[in-house]
C-alpha positions as CSV (number, residue, x, y, z in Angstrom):
1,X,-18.1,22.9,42.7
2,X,-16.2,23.2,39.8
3,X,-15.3,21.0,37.0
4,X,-11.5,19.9,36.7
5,X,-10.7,20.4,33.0
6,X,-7.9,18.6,32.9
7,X,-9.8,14.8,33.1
8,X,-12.9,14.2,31.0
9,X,-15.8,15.8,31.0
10,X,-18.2,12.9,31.7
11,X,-17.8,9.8,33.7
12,X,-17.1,6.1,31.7
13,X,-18.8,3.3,32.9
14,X,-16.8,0.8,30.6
15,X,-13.3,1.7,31.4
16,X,-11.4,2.5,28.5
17,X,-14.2,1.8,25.9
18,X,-15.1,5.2,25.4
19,X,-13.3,8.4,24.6
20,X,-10.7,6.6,23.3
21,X,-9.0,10.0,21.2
22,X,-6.4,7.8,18.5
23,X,-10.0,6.6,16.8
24,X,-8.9,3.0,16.9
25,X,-11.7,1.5,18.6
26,X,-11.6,-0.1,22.0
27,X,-8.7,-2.6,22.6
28,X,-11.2,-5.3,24.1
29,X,-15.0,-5.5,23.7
30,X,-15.9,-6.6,27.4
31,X,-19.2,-6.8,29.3
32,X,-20.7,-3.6,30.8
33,X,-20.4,-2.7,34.6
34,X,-22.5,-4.7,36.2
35,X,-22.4,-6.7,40.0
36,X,-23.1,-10.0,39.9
37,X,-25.1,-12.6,42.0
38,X,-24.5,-16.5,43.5
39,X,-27.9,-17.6,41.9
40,X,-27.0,-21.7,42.7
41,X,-26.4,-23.2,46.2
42,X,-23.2,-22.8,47.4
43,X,-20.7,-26.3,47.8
44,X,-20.7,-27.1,51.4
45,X,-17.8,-30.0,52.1
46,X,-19.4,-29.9,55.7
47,X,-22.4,-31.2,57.3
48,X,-23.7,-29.1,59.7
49,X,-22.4,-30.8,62.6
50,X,-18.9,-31.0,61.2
51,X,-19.6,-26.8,61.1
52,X,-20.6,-27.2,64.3
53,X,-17.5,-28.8,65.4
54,X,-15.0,-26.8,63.6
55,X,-17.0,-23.8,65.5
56,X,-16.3,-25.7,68.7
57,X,-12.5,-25.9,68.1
58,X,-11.9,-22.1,67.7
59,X,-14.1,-21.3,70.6
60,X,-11.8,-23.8,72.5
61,X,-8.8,-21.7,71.3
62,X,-10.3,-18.4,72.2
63,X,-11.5,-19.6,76.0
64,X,-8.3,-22.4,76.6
65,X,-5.2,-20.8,74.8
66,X,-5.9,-17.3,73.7
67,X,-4.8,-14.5,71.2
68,X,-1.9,-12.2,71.6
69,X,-3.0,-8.9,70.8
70,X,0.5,-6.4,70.4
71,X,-1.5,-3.1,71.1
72,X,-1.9,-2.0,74.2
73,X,-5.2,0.3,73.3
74,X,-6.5,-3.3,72.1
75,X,-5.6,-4.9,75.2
76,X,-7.1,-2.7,77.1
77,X,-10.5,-2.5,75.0
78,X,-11.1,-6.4,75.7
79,X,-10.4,-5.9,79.4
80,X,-13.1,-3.3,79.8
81,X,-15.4,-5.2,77.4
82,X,-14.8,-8.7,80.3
83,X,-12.1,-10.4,78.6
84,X,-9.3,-12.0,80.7
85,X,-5.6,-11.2,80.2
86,X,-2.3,-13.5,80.7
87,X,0.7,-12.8,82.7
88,X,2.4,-11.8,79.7
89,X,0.0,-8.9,79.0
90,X,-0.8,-9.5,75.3
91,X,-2.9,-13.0,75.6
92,X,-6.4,-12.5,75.9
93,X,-9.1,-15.0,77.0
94,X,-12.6,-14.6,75.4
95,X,-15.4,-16.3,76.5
96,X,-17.3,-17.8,73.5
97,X,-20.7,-16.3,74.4
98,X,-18.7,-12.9,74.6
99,X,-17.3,-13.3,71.0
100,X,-20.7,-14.6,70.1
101,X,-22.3,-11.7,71.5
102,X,-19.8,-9.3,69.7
103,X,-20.0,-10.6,66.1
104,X,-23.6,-10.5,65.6
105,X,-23.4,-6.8,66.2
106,X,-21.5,-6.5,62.9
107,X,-23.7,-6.6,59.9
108,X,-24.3,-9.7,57.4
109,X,-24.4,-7.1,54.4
110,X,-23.0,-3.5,53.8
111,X,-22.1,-0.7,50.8
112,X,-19.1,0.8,50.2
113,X,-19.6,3.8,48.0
114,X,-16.6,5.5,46.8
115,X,-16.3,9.1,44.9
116,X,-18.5,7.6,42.3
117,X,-21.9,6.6,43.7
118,X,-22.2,5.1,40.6
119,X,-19.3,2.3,41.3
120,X,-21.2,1.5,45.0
121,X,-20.3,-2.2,45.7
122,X,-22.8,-3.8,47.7
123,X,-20.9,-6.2,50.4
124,X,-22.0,-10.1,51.4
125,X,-25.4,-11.7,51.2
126,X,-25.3,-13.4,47.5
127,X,-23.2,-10.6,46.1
128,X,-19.7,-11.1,44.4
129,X,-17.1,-8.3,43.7
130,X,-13.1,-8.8,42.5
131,X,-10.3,-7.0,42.6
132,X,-6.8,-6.8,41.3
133,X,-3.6,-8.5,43.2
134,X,-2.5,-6.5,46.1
135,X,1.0,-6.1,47.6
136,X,3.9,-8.1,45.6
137,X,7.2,-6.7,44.9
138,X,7.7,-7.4,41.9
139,X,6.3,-7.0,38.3
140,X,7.1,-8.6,35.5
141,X,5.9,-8.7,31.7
142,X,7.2,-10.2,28.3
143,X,8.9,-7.0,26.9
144,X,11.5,-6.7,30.3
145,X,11.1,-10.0,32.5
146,X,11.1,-9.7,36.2
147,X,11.5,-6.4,38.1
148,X,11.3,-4.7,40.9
149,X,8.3,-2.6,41.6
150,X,8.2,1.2,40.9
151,X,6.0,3.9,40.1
152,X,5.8,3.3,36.4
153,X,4.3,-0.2,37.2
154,X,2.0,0.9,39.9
155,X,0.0,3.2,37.6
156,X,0.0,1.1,34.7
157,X,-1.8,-1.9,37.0
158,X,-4.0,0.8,38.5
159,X,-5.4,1.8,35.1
160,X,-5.7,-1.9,33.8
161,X,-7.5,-2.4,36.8
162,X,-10.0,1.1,36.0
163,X,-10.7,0.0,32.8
164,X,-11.9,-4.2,33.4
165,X,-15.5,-4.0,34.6
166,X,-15.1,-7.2,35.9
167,X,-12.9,-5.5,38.7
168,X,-15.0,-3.8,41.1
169,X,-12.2,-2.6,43.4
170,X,-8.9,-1.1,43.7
171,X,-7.4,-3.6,46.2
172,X,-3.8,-2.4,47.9
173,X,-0.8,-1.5,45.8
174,X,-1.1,-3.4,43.0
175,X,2.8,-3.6,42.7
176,X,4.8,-1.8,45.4
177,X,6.2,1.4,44.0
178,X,9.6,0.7,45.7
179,X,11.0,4.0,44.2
180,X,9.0,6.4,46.0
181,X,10.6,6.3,49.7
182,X,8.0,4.4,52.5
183,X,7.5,7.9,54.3
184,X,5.4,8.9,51.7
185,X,4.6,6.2,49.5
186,X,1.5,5.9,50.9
187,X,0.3,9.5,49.6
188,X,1.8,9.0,46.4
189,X,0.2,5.8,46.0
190,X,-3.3,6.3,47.3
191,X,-3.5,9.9,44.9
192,X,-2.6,8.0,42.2
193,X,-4.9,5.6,42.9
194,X,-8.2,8.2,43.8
195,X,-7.3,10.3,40.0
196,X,-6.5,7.0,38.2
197,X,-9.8,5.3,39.1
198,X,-13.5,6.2,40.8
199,X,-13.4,2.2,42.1
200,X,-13.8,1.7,45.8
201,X,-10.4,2.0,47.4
202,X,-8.4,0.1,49.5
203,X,-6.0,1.5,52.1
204,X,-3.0,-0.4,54.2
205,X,-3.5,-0.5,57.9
206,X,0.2,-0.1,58.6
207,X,0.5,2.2,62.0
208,X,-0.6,5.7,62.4
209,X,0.0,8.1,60.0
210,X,-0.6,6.4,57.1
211,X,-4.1,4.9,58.0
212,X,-5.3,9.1,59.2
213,X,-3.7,10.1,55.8
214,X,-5.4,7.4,54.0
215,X,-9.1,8.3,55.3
216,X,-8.2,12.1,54.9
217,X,-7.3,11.6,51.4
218,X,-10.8,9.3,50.2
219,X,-12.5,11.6,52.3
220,X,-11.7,14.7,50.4
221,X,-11.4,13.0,47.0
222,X,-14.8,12.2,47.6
223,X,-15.8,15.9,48.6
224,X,-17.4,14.7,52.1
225,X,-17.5,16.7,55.1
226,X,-16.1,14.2,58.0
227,X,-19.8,13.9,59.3
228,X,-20.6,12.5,56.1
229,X,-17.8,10.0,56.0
230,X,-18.3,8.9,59.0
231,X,-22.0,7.7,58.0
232,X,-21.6,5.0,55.5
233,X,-18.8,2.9,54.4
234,X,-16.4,4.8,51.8
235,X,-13.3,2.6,51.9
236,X,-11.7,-0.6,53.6
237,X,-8.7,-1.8,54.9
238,X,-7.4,-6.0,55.3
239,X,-5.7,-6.9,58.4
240,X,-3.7,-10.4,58.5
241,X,-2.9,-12.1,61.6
242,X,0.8,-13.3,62.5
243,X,-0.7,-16.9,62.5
244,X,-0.3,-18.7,64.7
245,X,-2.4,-16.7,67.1
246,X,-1.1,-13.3,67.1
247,X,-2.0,-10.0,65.7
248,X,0.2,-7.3,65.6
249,X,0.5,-3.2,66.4
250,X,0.8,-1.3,63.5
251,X,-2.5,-3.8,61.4
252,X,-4.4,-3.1,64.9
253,X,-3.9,0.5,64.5
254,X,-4.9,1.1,61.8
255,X,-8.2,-1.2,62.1
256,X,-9.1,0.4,65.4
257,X,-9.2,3.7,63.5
258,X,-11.2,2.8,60.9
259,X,-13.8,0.6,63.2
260,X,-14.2,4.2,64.7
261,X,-15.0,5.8,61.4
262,X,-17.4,3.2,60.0
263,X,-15.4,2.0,57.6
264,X,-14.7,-1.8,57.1
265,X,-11.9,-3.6,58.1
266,X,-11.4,-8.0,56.3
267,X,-9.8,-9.6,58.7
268,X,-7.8,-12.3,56.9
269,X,-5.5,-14.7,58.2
270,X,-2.4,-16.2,57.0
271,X,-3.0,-19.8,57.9
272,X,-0.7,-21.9,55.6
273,X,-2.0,-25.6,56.5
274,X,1.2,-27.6,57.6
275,X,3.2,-23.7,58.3
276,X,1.8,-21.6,60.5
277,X,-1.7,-23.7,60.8
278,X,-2.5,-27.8,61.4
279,X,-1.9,-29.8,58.8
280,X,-5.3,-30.6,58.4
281,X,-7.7,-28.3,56.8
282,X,-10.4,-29.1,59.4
283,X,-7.7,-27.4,62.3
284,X,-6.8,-24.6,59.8
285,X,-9.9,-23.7,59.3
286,X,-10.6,-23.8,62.9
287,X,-7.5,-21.9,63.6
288,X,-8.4,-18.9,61.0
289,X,-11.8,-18.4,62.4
290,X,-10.5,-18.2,66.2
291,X,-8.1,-15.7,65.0
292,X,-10.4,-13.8,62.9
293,X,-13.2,-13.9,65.0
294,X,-11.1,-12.4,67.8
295,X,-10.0,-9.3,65.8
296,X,-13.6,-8.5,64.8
297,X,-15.5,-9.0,68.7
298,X,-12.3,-6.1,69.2
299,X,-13.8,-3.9,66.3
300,X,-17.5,-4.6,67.6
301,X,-16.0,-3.0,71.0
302,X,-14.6,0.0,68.7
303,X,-17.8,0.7,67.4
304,X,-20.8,-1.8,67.8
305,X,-22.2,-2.5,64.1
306,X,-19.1,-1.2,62.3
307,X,-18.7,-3.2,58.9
308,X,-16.5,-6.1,58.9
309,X,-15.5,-9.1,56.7
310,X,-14.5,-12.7,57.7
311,X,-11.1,-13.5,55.4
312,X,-10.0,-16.8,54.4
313,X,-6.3,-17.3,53.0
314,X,-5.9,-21.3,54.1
315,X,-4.0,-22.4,51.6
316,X,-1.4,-25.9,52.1
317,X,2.5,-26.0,52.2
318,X,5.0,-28.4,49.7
319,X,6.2,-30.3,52.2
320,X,9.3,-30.7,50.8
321,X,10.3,-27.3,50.7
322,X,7.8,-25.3,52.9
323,X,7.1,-23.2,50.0
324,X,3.1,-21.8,49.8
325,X,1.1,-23.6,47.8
326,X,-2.2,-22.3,45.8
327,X,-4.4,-23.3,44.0
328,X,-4.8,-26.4,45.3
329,X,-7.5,-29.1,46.1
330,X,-6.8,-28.0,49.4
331,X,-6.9,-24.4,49.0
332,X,-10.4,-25.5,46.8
333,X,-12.3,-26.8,49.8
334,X,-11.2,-24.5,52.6
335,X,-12.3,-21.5,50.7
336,X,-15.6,-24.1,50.4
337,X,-15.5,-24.6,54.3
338,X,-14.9,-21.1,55.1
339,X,-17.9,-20.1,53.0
340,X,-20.0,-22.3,55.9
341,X,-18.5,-20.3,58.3
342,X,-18.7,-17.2,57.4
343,X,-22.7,-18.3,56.7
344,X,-22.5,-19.8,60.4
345,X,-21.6,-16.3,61.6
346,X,-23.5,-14.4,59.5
347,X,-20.6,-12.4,57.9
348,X,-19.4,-11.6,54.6
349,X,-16.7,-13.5,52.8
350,X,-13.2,-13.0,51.3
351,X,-10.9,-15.2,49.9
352,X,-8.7,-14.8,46.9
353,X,-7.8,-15.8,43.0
354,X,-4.3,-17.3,43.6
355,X,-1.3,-19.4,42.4
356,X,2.0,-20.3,42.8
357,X,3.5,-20.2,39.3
358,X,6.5,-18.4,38.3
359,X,5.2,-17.0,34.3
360,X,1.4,-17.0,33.0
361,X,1.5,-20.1,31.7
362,X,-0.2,-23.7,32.1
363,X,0.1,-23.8,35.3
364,X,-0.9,-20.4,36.2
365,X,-3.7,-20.8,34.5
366,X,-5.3,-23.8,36.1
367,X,-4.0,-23.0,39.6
368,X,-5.9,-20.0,39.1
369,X,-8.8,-21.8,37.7
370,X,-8.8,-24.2,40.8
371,X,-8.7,-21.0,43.1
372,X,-11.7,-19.6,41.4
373,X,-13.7,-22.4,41.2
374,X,-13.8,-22.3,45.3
375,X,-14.3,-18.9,45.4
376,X,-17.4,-18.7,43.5
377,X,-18.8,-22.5,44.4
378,X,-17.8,-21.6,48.4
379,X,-19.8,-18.2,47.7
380,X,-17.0,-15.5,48.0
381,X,-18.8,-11.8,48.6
382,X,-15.2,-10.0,48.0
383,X,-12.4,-12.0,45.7
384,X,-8.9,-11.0,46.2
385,X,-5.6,-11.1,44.3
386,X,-8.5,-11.6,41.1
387,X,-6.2,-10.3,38.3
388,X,-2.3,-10.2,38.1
389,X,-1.1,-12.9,40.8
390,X,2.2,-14.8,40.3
391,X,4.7,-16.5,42.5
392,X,2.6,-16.9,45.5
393,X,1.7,-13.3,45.5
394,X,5.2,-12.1,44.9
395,X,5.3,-10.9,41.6
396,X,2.2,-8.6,39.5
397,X,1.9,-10.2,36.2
398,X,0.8,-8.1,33.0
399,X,-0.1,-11.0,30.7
400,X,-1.5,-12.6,33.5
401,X,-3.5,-10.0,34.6
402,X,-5.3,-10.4,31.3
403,X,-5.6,-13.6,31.1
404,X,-7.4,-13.5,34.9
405,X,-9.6,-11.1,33.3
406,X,-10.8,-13.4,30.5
407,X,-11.5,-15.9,33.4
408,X,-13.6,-13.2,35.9
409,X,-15.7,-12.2,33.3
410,X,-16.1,-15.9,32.0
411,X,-16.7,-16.8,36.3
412,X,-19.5,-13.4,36.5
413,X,-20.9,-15.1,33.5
414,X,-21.3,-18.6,34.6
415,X,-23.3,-17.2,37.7
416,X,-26.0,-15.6,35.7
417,X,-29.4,-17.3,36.0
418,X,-30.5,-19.1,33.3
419,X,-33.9,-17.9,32.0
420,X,-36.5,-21.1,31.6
421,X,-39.3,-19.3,29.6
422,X,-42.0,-20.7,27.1
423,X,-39.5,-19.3,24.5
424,X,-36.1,-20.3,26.2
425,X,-37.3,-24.0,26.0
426,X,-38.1,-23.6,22.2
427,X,-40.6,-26.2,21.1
428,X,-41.6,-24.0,18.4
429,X,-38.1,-23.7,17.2
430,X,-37.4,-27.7,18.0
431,X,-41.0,-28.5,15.4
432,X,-39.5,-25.9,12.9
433,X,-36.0,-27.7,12.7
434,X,-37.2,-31.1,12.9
435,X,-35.4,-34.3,12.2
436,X,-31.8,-33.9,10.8
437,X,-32.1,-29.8,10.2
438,X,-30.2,-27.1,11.7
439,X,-30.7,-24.0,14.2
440,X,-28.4,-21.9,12.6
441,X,-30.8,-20.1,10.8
442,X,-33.8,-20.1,12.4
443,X,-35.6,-16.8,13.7
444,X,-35.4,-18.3,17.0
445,X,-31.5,-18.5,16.5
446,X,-31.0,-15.3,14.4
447,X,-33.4,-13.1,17.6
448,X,-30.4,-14.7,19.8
449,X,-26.9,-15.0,18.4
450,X,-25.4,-11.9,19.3
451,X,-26.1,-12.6,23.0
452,X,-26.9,-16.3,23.6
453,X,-23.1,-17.2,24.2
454,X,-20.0,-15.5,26.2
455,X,-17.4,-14.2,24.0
456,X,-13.8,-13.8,24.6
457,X,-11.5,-11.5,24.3
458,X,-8.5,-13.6,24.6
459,X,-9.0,-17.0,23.6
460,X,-8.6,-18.1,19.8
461,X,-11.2,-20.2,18.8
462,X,-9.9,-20.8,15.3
463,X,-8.7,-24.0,13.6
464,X,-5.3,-24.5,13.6
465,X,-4.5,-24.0,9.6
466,X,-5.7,-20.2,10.9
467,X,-4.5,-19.9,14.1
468,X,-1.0,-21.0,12.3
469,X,-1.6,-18.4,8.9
470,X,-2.1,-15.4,11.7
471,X,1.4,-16.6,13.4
472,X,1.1,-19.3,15.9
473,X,0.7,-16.3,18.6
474,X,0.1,-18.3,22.2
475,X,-2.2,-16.9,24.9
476,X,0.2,-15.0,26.8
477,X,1.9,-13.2,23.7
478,X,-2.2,-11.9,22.7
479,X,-2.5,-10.8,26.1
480,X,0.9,-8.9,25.6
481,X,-1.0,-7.2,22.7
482,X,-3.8,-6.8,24.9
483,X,-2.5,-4.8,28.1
484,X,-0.4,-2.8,25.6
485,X,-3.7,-1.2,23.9
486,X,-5.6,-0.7,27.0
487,X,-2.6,1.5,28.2
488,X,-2.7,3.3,25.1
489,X,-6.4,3.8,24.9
490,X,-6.4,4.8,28.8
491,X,-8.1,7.9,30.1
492,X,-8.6,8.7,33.5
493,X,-12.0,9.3,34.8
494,X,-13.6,12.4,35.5
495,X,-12.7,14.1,39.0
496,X,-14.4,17.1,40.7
497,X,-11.7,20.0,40.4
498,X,-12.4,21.3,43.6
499,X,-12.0,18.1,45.5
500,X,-8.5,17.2,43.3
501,X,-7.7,20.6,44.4
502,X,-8.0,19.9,48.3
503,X,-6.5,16.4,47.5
504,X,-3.4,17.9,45.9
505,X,-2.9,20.4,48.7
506,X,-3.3,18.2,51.6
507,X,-0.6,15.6,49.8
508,X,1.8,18.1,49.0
509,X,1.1,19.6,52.5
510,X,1.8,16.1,54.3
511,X,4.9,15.4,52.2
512,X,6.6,18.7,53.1
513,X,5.9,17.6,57.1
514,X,7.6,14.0,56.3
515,X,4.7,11.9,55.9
516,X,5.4,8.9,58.1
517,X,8.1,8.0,60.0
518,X,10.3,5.2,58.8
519,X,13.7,3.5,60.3
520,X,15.6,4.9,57.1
């Protein structure tokens, strides 16, 4: 294989820290790749037989009510596999010791690797990965307000997610490039996606076409033959239910079709406490993990042992106005209480960074700091929505993207282990200070400084007389500054020029044939 000499020559771990051709110096210093570990014990709301209870409710579901399953390839997978259908010929009727049977087929731990072995993610066990918000149609930064997605936006998130190592994946679009027409948006997209960033990639499973395009695409960006593919995980898609109790065709599709390639599919439903679930969290929880847990026995019947992922997105309603709500105490302990039962079944967790504010301000902030918090104390294996989110997931945020950024990397921090050695205690350095003295410069400080603490990128830490000499500038004007340099710094990583070569062709091949079929 050849070299493609119109990206780098070598590959850059940091994102945009290297390379950077204006000889300005990076725009942020951040931490270095790196995956991080749950070290502590994970919060658990629930005592066991409370988990055992809320266990008992969705298998009650699953045997006395049923899911509706809109495909009939699905329906007719869980009637081979035992499962009982209604009258109506989409509700099916699993026996718990059949779903029971199916899900620990599906393994506790997997590794998505993506064209760059070197970005592997390992998934579940203790292991914690982010990525960027997914799927809003809108953008919306200090320079032009709110608008609606396009291309322009789409790439600029995409690189802003390449270059933060505390994002580990490229989740779906970032903001939806509205300009490009849906038959091919998908191609667009995803290309733009596989030469804008060596991350592991996320692809929509939205009917036919665009899930076979999808795999066909990572496939060859990633210069596998299908037999190779087909081995290990190399990409992953989400599926949401229609709570209550429904999944639909096109989300069905498109999982089937990956189960059957090996690659993973989080199943994640939308149970809004008080909307679409119980008002409780206890029933919502209960609710999600029926509807979940019948999407992945289906999977298991695709293809025993094919990688899956149990989602949570329980969030609460206002009640006065049936808006979403996020961030919440609520949304704090069922991402706690899904973490015990995702444990309970053995499966890797996903849940999400979220809010419901409409600019990156206060609220944003500590809505998303509440979200966090239960994603890392319930134990979360892959965090969605971790940088960008506004508006209940309707809008992509610039400034707030960077200011989630400052708080991942201040989260993948707090989970480090903390080293209790002869020299970490310090007795020697405690005897040296002594009564009244200072640390400052001792050679047990001075060994330490540079790396003892974690430093920000975004916050000012200065007194006010300073932080009012350098102009006043709130947080979401420096992170203005901020996403503006890493654009101009950006460089795209290196890409085989062999494999962009069959990328480009099969693209430009499936565009001229229509891509996929639309209503308009």
């Amino acid at each position: 294989m050849t070299l493609d000499t119109t990206s780098p020559p070598r590959r850059r771990r940091a994102g945009g820290r290297a390379g950077n051709t204006r000889g300005q110096g990076p725009a942020i210093t951040q931490p270095p790749w790196v995956l991080s570990t749950y070290h502590d014990a994970p919060v658990e709301p629930l005592a066991e037989d409370a988990v055992q209870a809320v266990h008992e409710g969705a298998m009650r579901v699953l045997e006395e009510i049923g899911i509706q399953f809109l495909h009939p390839k699905a329906v007719e997978t869980l009637i081979k596999a035992g499962c009982k259908v209604l009258d109506d010929g989409v509700t099916v009727i699993m026996g718990r010791d059949f779903v029971m049977e199916k899900v620990a087929l599906a393994p506790s731990e997997f590794t998505i690797t993506p064209r760059n072995p070197e970005r592997a993610l390992p998934i579940g066990g203790r292991h914690m990965v982010f990525g960027q918000v997914g799927s809003p149609p809108n953008y919306s930064n200090l320079d032009v307000g709110r608008r609606t997605g396009d291309r322009k936006a789409f790439r600029d998130f995409v690189k802003m997610t390449q270059y933060f190592n505390c994002l580990h994946f490229v989740s779906g679009y970032p903001v939806e490039p509205v300009d490009i027409h849906a038959s091919v948006r998908h191609l667009d997209a995803l290309h733009d996606k596989l030469t804008l960033s060596d991350k592991v990639m996320h692809a929509y499973s939205l009917g036919t076409e665009r899930i076979e395009d999808n795999i066909e695409m990572v496939r060859l960006a990633a210069g596998l033959s299908h037999e190779e593919f087909d081995t290990s995980a190399r990409m992953f898609t989400n599926i949401n239910s229609t709570s209550p109790l429904k999944h639909d065709w096109p989300m069905l599709d498109g999982a089937m079709r990956m189960a059957a390639r090996n690659q993973p599919t989080v199943v994640s439903p939308f149970t809004l406490s008080g909307a679409m679930a119980p008002v409780t969290i206890a029933g919502a929880v209960a609710q999600q993990t029926a509807e979940g847990l019948a999407a992945i026995a289906l999977l298991q019947c695709i293809r025993p042992g094919s990688p899956v992922v149990y989602g949570s997105f329980t969030s609460n309603v206002d009640m006065k106005t049936g808006s979403p709500a996020f961030g919440t105490p609520e949304y704090m302990r069922a991402t706690q209480i899904s973490g015990q039962m995702a444990r309970f079944y053995n499966l890797p967790l996903r849940a999400s960074n979220t809010c419901a504010a409409n600019f990156p301000d206060a609220q944003a902030a500590w809505e998303s700091a509440f979200s966090l918090w239960g994603v890392v104390t319930g134990q979360t294996n892959m965090v969605y929505h971790g940088a960008g989110w506004l508006e209940g997931g309707l809008c992509a945020s610039y400034e707030k993207f960077i200011i989630d950024c400052e708080m991942l990397q201040q989260m993948q921090h707090y989970v480090r282990p903390v080293p209790v050695t002869e020299a970490d205690i310090a007795v020697e350095a405690i005897r040296e200070v002594g009564a009244g003295g200072h640390f400052f410069g001792t050679p047990h400080t001075q060994e330490r400084y540079e790396t003892a603490f974690y430093q920000p990128f975004l916050s000012d830490w200065s007194n006010y007389e300073n932080w009012e000499d350098n102009g006043s500038i709130p947080t979401e004007q420096r992170a203005n500054r901020i996403w503006k340099a890493i654009l101009e710094e950006f460089e795209p990583p290196a890409m085989d020029a062999d494999a962009r070569g069959a990328l480009d062709e099969f693209v430009e091949r499936r565009k001229r044939e229509g891509g996929a079929p639309t209503d308009f």
